[in-house]
N, C-alpha and C positions, 0 to 999 in steps of 0.2 A: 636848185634843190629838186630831189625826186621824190614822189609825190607817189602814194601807191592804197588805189581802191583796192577793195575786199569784198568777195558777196552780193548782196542787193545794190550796193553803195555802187560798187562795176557795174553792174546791171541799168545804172539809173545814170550812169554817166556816161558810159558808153566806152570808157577806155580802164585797165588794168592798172595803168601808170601814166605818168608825165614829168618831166623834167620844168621846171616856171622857173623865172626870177620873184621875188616876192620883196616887198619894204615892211612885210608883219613882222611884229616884232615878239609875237608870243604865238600860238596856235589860233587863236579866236582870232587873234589880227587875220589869219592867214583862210581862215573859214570866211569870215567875213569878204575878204577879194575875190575867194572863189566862186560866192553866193551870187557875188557881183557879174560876173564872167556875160553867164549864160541862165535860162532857167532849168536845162538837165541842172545843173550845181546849185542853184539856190533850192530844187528836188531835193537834194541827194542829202541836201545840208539843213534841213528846213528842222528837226527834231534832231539837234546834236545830244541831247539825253538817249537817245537810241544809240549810239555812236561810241566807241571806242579809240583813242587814241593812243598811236607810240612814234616817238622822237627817240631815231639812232637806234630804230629796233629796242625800246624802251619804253615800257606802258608808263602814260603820263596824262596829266590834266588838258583841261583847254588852256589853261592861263600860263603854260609850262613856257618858257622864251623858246625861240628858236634860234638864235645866237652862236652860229658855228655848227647849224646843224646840217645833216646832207641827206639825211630824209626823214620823211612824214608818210605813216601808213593809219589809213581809216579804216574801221570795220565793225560791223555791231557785234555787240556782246558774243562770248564764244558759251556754249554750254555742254554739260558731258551728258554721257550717255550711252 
């Protein structure tokens, strides 16, 4: 599965994207492993109410499955202006 920071999120992790295997079975399963990883990601990961999530280029919850997914992009809030 490809894995794709956004913003502060890249900033704090130190990478754009990544390719993982994962056994989560929803988004938060998959927050949760990564928090696990390292401390950049449990960083990055520590306030997921700041965070934005989309599965298959599709905004979505943390509790959304990821069951046949092929990626997962994070990013805070977007705003206009």
């Amino acid at each position: 599965m490809d894995i794709l920071y956004f913003a502060w999120v890249r900033e704090r992790i130190g990478l754009p994207r990544e390719t993982i295997e994962t056994e989560a079975s929803t988004v938060a399963g998959l927050v949760a492993e990564l928090k696990a990883r390292e401390e950049r990601y449990a960083m990055a990961f520590s306030d997921i109410s700041a965070l934005r999530v989309a599965v298959d280029q599709k905004l979505t919850d943390f509790d959304a499955p990821l069951a046949g997914a092929r990626e997962v992009a994070f990013f805070p809030p977007m705003t206009g202006g």
